[in-house]
N, C-alpha and C positions, 0 to 999 in steps of 0.2 A: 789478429793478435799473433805476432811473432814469438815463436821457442828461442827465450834470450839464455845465457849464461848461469843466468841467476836461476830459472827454472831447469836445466840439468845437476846445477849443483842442489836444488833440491831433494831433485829425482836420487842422487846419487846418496845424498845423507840422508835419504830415508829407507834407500837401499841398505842401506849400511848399517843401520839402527835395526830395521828388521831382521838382517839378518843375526847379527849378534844375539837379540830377543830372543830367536829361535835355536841358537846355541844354547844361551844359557838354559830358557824352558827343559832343551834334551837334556843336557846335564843332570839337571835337577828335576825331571820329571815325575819319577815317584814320588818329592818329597811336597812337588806343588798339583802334583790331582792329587793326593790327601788331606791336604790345606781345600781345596779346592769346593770336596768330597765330604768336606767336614762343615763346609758352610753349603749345606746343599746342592752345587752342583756337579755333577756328573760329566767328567769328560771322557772317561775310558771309552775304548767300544765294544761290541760285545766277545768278539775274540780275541783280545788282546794277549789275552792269556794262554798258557797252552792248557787245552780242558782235561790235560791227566791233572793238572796241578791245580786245578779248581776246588773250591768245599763244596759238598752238595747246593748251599745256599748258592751260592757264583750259578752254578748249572742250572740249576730252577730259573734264576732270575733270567741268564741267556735264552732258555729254552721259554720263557714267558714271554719274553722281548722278539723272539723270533717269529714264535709263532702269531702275537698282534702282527705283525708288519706281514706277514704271506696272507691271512685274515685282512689287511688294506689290498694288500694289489688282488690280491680274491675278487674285491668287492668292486674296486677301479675296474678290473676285465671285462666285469658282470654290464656293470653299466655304461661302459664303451659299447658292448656288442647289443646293449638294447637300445643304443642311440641309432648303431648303424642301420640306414633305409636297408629294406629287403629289399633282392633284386627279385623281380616276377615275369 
């Protein structure tokens, strides 16, 4: 199957659409992760923010969300090095 005309002009108007999307999102980004945030989900990340300007709550929750995830790769290290054959 040949790349016709028809499927670059697709390729292009979807370019095109996404990228506008991702204009508008930044634009209005505070006002659509609260919309977001407000029907349960979460798309901030954990430092989005600068942590002088954090509430204690924001810090807690980074410092809870950090420490699970060094707690996963802890545990992924743990059981890579008990897969790996000893050499003898």
């Amino acid at each position: 199957m040949a790349i016709t005309s028809q499927h670059v002009t697709g390729f292009v108007a979807g370019l095109g659409v996404s990228a506008l999307t991702f204009y508008l999102y930044k634009k209005n980004q505070a006002t659509v992760n609260q919309f977001l945030s407000d029907h349960g989900i979460q798309v901030s990340s954990l430092m989005e923010h600068d942590p002088q300007s954090m509430s204690i709550k924001e810090l807690i929750k980074a410092k809870e969300d950090l420490e699970d995830i060094i707690a996963e790769k802890e545990y992924e290290e743990s059981q890579a090095a008990k897969k790996k054959p000893s050499k003898a």
